[in-house]
N, C-alpha and C positions, 0 to 999 in steps of 0.2 A: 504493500500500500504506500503509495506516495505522500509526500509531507500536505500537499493540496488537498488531496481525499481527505487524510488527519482531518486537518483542520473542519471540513464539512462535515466529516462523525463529530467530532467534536461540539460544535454547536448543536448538530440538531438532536444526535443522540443522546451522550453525557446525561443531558437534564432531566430526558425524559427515564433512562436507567433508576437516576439519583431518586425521582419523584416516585415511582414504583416502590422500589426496594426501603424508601420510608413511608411508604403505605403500609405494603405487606409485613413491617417491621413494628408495627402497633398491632398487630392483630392479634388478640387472646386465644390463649393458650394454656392448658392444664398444666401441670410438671413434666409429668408422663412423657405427652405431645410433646412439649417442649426440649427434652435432653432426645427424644426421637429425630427431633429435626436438626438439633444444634449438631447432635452427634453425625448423623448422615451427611448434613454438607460438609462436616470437618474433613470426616474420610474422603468424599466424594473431591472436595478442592485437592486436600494433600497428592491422591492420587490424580490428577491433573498436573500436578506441578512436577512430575517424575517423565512428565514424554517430553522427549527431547528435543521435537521440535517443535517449537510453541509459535501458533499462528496467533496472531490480534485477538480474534474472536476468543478465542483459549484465555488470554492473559485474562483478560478482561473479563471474563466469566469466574476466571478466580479471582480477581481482584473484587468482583458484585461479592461473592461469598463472606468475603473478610468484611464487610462494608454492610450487609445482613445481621450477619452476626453478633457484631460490634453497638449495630444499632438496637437488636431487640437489648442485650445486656443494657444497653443507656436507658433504654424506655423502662424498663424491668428496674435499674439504679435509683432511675428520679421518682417512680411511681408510686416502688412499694420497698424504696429500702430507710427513707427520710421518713422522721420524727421528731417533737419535742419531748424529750425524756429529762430537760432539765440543762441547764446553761451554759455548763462546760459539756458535757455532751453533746449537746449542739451545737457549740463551738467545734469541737473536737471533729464530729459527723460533717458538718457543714464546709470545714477545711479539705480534708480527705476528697468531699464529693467536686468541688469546684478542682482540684488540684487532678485528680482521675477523669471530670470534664476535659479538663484542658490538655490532658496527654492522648484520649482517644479523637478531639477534635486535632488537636497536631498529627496522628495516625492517619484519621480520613484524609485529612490534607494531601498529605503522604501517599496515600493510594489517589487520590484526584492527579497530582504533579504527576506523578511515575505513569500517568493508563496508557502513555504510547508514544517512550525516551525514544528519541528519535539519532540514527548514526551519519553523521555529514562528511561527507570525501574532499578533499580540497578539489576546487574549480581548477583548469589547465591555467596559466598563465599566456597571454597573446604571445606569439612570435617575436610580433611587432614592439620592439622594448619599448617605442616612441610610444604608445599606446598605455603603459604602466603608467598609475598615478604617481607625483612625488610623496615621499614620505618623511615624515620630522619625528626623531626618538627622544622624548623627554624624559628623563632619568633625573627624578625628584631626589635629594640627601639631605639631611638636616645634621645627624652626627657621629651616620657611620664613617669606618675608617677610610681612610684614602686606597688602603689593597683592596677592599670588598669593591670599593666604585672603577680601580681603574680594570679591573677583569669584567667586569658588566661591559664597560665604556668598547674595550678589547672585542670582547663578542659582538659589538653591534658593528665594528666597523667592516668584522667580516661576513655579516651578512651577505647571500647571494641574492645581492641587489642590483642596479645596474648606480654608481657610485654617484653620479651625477645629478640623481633622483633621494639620493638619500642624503637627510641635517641628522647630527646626533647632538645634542644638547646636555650638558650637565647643570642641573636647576641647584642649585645649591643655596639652601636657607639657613646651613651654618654659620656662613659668613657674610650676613648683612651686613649694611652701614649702620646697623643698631648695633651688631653684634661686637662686631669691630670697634663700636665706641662706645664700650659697656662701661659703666665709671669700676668695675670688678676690672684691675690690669690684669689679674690672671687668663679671667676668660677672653677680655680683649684682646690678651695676646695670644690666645689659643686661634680665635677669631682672626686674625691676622696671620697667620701662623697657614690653617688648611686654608685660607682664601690664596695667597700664593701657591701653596701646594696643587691646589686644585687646576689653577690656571695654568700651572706649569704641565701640569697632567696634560691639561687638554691640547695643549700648542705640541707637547710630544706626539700626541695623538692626532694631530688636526684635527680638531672637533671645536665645537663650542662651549664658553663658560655661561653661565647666566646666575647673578645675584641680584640683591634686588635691596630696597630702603630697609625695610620693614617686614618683621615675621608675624605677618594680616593673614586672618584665616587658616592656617597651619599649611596642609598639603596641597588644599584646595586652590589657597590664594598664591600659592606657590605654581602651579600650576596652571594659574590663570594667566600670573603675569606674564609668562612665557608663552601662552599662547595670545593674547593680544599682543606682544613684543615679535611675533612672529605673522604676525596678521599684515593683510596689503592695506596700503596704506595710513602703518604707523610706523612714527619716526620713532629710534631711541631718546633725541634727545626731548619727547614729549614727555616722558615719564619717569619715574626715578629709578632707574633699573641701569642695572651695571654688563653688558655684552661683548666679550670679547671673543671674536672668531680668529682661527688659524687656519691658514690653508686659502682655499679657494671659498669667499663668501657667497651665503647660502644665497639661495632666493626663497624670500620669506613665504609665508604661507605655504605650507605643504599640504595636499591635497586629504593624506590621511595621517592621524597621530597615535604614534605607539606610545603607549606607558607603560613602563619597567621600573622599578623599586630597583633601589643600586645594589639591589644582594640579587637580584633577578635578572639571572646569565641566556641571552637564547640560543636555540640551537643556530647551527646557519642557514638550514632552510625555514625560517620561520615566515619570512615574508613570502616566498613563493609559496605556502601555504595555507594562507589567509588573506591574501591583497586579493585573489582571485573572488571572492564573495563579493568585494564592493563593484567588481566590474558587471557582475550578475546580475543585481537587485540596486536600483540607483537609490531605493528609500532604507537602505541598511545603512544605523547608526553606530554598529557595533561588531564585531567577531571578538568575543570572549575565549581563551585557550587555559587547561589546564594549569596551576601552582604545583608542579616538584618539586620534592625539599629533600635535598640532597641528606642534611642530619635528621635524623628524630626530633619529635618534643621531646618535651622532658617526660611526659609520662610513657612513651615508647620507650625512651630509652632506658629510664629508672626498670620498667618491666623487662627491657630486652627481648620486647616482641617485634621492633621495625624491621627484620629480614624474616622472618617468617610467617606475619601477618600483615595485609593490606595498610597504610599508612592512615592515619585519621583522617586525613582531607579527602582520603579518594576513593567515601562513598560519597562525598559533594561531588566532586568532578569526573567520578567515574558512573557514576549513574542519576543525580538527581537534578544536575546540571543537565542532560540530556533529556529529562524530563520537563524541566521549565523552556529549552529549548523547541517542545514542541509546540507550547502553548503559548509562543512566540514572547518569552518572559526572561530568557536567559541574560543574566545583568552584568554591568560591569565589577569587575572584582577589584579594582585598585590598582594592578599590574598585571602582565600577560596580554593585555588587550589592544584591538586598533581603533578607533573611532574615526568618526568622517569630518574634516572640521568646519564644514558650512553648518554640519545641524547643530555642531557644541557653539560655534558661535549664535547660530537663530536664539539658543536655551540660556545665550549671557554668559555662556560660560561652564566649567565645573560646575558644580549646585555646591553651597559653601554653610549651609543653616544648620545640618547637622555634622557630626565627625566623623561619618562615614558618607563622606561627598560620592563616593564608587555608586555604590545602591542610589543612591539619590538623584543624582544626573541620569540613570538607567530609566528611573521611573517619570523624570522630567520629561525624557524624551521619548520613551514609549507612551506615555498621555498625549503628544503631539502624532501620532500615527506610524511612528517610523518601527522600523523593525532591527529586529537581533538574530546572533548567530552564534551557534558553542559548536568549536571543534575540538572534539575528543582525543586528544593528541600530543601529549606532552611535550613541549618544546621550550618550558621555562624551569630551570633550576633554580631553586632558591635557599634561603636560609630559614628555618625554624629557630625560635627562640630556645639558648641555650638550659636555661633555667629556668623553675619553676613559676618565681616569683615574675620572671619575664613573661610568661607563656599568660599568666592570670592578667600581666597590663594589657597584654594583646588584646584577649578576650573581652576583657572588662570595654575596652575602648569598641568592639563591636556588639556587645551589648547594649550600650548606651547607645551609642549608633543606630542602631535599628529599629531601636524601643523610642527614639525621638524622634525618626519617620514615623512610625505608627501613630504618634501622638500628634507631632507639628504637620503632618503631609499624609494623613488618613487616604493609603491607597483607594477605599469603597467611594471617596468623595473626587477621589480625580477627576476631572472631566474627562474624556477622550482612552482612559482605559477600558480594555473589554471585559467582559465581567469574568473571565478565565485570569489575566492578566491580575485582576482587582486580589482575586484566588491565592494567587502563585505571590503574591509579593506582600498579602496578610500572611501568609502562612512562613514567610522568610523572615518576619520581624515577631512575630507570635511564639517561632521559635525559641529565641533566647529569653521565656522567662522560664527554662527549663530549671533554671537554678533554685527558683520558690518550688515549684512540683517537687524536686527532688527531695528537699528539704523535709515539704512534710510528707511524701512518701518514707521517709527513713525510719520519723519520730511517729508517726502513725500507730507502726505496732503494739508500740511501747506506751503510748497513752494505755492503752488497752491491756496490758500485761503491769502495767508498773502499778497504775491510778483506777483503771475500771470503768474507764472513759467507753462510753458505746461508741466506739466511730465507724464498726461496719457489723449495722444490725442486717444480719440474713443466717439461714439456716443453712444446715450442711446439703437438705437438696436445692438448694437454692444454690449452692458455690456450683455444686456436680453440674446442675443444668445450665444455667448463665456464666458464669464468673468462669469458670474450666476453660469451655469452650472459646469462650473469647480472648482468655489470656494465652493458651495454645496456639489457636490457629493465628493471631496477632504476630509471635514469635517466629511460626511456622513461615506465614506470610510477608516477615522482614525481611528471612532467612533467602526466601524466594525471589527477593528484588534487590536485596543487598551481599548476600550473601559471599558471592568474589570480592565485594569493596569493604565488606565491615565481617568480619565474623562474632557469632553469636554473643552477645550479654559485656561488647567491648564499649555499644552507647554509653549502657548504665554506668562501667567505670569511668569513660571520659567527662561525665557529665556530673556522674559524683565528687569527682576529683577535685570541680571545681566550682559546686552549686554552692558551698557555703561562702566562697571568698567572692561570686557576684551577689552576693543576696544583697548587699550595702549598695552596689553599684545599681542595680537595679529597681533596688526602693528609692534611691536619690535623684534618677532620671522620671521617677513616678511622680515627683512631689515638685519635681522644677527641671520640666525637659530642657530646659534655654541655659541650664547650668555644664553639663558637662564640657569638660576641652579636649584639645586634640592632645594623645602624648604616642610619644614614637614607640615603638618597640624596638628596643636594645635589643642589637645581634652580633654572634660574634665574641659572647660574653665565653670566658673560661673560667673553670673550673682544677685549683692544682691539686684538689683533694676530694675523695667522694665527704658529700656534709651529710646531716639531716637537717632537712627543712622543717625548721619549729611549726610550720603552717599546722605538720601533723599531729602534732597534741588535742587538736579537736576531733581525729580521725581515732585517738587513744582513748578520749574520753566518749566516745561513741560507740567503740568496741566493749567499754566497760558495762556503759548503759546498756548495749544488748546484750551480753552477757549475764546481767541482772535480770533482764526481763526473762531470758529462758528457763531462769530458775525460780520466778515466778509463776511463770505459765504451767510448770510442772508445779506449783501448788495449788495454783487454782484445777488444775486438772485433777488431781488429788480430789482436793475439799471443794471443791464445787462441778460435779457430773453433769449439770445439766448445761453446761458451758461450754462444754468440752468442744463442739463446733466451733465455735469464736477462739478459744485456746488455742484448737489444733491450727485453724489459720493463720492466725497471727505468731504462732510459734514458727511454720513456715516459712511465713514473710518475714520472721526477723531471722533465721538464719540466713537465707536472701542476702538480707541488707547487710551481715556479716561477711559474707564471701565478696560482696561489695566493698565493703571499708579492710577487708583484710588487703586486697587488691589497690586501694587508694594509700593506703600505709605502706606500701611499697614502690607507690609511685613518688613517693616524694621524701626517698632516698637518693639524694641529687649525687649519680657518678662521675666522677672525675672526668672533665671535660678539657685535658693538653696538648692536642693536636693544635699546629699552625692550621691543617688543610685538614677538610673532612676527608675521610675514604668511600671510595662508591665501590660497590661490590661486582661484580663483571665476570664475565666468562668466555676471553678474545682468544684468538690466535694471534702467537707469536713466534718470534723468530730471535734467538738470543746468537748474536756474532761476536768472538772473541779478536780485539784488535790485531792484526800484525800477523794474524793466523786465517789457513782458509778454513777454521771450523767452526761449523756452527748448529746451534742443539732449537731442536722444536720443543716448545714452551706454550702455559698456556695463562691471558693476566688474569689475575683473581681477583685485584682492588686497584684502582689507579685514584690519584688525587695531585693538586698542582705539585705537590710535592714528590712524587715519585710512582712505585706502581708494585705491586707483589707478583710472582712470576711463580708459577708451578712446572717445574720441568717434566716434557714427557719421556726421557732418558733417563739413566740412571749414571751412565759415566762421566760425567761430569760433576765437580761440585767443585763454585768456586771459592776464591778468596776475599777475606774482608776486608772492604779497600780496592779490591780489584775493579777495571773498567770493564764493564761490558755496553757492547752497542745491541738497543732495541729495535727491530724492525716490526711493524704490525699496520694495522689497514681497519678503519672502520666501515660501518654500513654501505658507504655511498662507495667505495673502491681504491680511496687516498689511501697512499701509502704514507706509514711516517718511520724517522730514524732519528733514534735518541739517543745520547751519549747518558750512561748513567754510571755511576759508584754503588758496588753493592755493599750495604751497611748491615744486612743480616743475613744467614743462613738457617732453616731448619731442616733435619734430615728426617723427621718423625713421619713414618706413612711414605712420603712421597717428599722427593726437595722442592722445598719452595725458599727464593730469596729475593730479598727487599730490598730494592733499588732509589737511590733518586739521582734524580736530573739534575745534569752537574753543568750544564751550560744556558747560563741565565738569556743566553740573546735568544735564545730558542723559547722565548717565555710566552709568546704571540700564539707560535704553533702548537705549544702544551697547550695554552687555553683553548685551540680548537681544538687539540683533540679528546681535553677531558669532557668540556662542556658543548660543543658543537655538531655531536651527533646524538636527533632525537630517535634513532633505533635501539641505542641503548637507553633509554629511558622506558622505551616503550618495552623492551625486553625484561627491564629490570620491574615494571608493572605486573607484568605476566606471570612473574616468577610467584608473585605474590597472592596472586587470583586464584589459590583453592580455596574450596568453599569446605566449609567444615557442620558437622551436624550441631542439633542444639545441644540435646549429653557430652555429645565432643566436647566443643566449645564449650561448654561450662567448667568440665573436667580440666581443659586446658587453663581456660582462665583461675580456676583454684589451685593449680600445680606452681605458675607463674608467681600467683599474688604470695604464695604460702614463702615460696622461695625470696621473692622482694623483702617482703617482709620481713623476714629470717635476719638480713643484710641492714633493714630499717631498726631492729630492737639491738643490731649488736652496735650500730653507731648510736646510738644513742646511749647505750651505758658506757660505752665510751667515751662518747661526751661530757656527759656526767662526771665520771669516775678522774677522767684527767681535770675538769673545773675542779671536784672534790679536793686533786690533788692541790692547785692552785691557790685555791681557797685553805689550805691548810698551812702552804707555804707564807702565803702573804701575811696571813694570822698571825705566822711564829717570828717572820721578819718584824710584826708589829709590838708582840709581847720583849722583843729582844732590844729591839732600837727604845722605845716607847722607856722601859725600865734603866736604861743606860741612862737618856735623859733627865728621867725620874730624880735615881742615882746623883748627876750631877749636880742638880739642882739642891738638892742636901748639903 
């Protein structure tokens, strides 16, 4: 089915499915009936979701089922499981129901975006270069380092573009003429300090500098000023913005604008595989492309699941992205993307009202008619925040971000959005108040175990027929649509991990949307030591508290029998919540973080040539980074020495060959020889950045790797195997922590009783 048809199912069928299925979905029913029907579709979908080749009509039929199900459980929730039994009670009851409201309305959501993720090929590129739009690369910095920007800067110049057609621009808002004239001489001189650095960067590079008066608006207005500064006819000297070019001066106004975040490397075909959409569709304002992140967060890495499970962003961009993609809603993300600059200029620019300008301009100009595009396709590397407490700024700043569109720019009141659209872009900012849900899904239990709080009045057939079924096949049906990009019950941990530290962020953008500001996310951050992250002492006193509650539940089970249903549930649900917080205590065992250069994991042919000699051994690479590369020999005669030169020969996806001078700095002979090289010749530092970061075959291979789908007992068993182990590593730094303060604390004591009495002493 073509994307055209889509869309004509979409309008006219969707509504009428949805309008059925909440008919049929109030209709009374006995118990009996009721676990008869919930159970038949369960089986009846699951077995659906096992043939292999799923046509539309398929998906969609299991998709109605989940969406059946879900709904009789909601009507069955609101109808007959609410009561006043008394004021904390129904505080208690009334939290719970709105907090389980709002995760099965974010679910449907979920099944609406995903009914038919659509896959886009890039468009051929004309012949005719004369026919290619120009292109201008804005790479916004504020306080990353100068190595993270000049390897972005590096990659864009080799893009395969036709050069003549391509501006690269360094936007830099570190170094204003505020910055620079801060009455602080430290940071004025820091300010002064990267502002030469940067310049200098750029004229090695022929590229262009761009600073500006004032740090107005954060990214956005960073972004602005460069693109009016880049707009026909404006002069620089109208404005107060600082542009110095090297090389051949650009001609302003470029037809389309890329934006790249300076930790955001592309590959070199990026542009022959997205410029083709704007020649297709003259009303496309956008082609959006995947975020890879060469490290882990911190909670992949603390777990030491990022090589063997799907990375957290890429059930966004590996499937849900492809889904707002069909319902022509797929939005800009900040970086990675192209825009057209006739519509950003029509829309005034970036949109600058809230701190996530990306989403906001997205929906400026889809309310104006224009359209969007996601290409499935990794071609942007980037950096994830190294630490935890970094990873929580990130997030906090797209919280608030999204929850100030819903409030200041109420998608349902747009003008000019389609009512799918209206859909897709409530249910993107609806998202992030997953952190309250969380919150009192955790402590839920425990009312009920600890105090006696009724918060979920229903009987045990009542769980069996309703509550079972929907919580099942929910899971069943994640498992089904996300399953290659998230494996089983990894939401719950990422989202546990970090619902207590947005709750504040979240209730402060409720009470005063116009307050939050823009703050950057620090990258790049190292780490000389594994810590523990004090954040987890609430993850400690949460483990205590359900551990209380299960030895209450076993009393009330005991001495009150006729409970025993509510007991047993909620004893359930708080072990649940315990393999949850055992797994969140182990994410935030912050590991040692001392590499100069990340390593990406790989699986190249190579060619190892020993200098001054004609021999040479077939090899194969296991990890390459700017820094060097791991080599696994497929020979065994061979083993060199440490310090010895060896030359690399190898070849990426596209057929380049490359030849690297390296020094090998280790040997292992365990299993197989593997030895670890780096790059000893710095002039070669252009052609390392293309060939670590300029082929998107290994990104997409290294994707691949990742895409088993795992069951739910699997997955579960895995994620408790993980968290138990994290953990294990989180309670021994910590009383190590301790135990060396203790020591500390004892010494400084005895320094104090010793000196302290001397002077005593004297004074006598």
């Amino acid at each position: 089915m073509r994307l055209e048809n889509h869309k004509l199912f979409s309008k006219l069928s969707t509504p009428l499915i949805i309008l059925i299925l909440i008919f049929t979905s109030s209709i009374y029913l006995d118990m009996f009936q009721q676990a008869i029907l919930a159970y038949g579709l369960m089986i009846l979908g699951l077995l659906f979701t096992k043939i292999k080749k799923q046509k539309d009509y398929l998906r969609i039929f299991i998709l109605s089922i989940g969406l059946f199900i879900t709904l009789r459980y909601w009507i069955f929730r609101t109808f007959h499981t609410l009561g006043y039994t008394g004021f904390f009670d129904s505080l208690a009851m009334t939290s719970l129901y709105i907090a389980e409201t709002y995760a099965i309305v974010i679910y449907l959501l979920g099944i609406f975006v995903n009914l038919n993720p659509i896959k886009r090929t890039p468009p051929p590129l004309p012949e005719d270069k004369k026919l290619l739009p120009t292109v201008d690369i804005f790479i916004p910095t504020y306080n990353e380092s100068e190595e993270i920007i000049k390897v972005t800067a590096i990659a864009c110049k080799q893009l395969r573009y036709p050069q003549d057609k391509l501006n690269i621009y360094i936007l830099d808002d570190g170094a204003t003429f505020q910055k620079r004239n801060d009455p602080d001489s430290e940071k004025s001189s820091s300010a002064w300090k990267r502002y030469e650095s940067l310049k200098t960067l750029a004229k090695e590079l022929e590229i262009n500098y761009i600073t500006r008066e004032k740090n107005e608006h954060a990214k956005a207005g960073n972004l602005n000023n460069a693109l009016w500064l880049t707009s026909e006819g404006y002069k620089v000297e109208d404005g107060k913005s600082e542009w110095f070019c090297y090389g051949k001066p650009p001609k302003r106004g470029g037809d389309l604008i890329v934006v790249l975040d300076c930790d955001h490397v592309p590959t070199v075909d990026f542009l022959e595989n997205t410029v083709g959409f704007f020649l297709k569709d003259e009303k496309l304002f956008l082609v959006q492309t995947p975020h890879f992140f060469i490290n882990p967060t911190p909670i992949e890495k603390n777990l030491g699941t990022y090589v063997e499970t799907p990375g957290e962003n890429e059930m966004f961009y590996g499937e849900i992205h492809r889904g707002l993609d069909f319902w022509n809603s797929s939005f800009f993300c900040g970086s990675g993307a192209i825009l057209r600059r006739k519509y950003l200029e029509e829309a005034q620019g970036f949109s600058g009202r809230t701190i996530t300008e990306d989403a906001e301009t997205s929906l400026t100009l889809h309310s104006k008619g224009y359209n969007s595009a996601y290409l499935r396709k990794p071609m942007i590397c980037g950096l994830s925040p190294e630490t935890f407490d970094d990873f929580i700024t990130q997030r906090s700043r797209w919280t608030q971000g999204m929850i100030q569109i819903l409030l200041l720019k109420n998608p349902f009141k747009q003008k000019g959005l389609r009512w799918y659209q209206k859909l897709c872009y409530t249910n993107n900012c609806i998202f992030w108040f997953f952190g309250l849900a969380r919150v009192i899904f955790i402590f839920a239990p425990l009312m009920y175990l600890l105090f006696s709080l009724r918060v979920y009045n229903v009987s045990i057939e009542q769980i069996l027929s309703y509550a079972i079924p929907h919580l099942f096949y929910s899971l069943s049906l994640s498992n089904y649509l996300y399953g290659k990009v998230r494996h089983p019950f990894f939401s719950e941990v990422f989202e546990s991990a970090q619902s207590f530290f947005l709750l504040f962020p979240t209730i402060g953008v409720l009470l005063n949307p116009q307050k939050p500001t823009f703050k950057v996310t620090p990258k790049g951050t190292s780490l000389k030591q594994s810590v523990v992250n004090m954040r987890v002492l609430i993850f400690y006193i949460l483990l205590v508290l359900c551990i209380a509650g299960i030895f209450a539940g076993i009393n009330k089970w005991i001495y009150s029998p006729l409970e025993r249903g509510a007991v047993a549930v909620c004893i359930s649900w708080n072990l649940f919540n315990i393999a949850m917080i055992i797994a969140c205590i182990g994410a935030l065992y912050e590991l040692r973080q001392i590499r100069r250069f990340h390593r990406i994991e790989t699986n190249e042919e190579a060619l190892l040539i020993i200098p001054n000699t004609l021999k040479s051994f077939k090899a194969s690479i296991k990890d390459i980074s700017l820094g060097g590369m791991a080599l696994q020999l497929k020979e065994q005669a061979f083993i060199p020495f440490l310090g010895s030169n060896i030359e690399v020969v190898t070849w990426d996806s596209y057929g380049k060959q490359y030849r690297f001078k390296t020094t090998v700095k280790r040997v292992s002979t365990d299993k197989a020889i593997t030895i670890g090289c780096s790059f000893n010749d710095l002039n070669d530092f252009q052609e390392i950045v293309k060939f670590v970061y300029g082929d998107s075959g290994r990104w997409e291979k290294f994707w691949e790797r990742r895409e088993i789908q795992k069951g739910i007992l699997s997955g579960f068993i895995y994620l408790l195997r993980i968290g138990f182990v994290s953990m294990g590593r989180n309670i021994r730094g910590l009383f190590k922590f301790i135990f060396s303060n203790l020591i500390k604390f004892n010494f400084m004591e005895g320094l104090w009783r010793r000196y302290s009495l001397k002077i005593f002493r004297s004074k006598i």
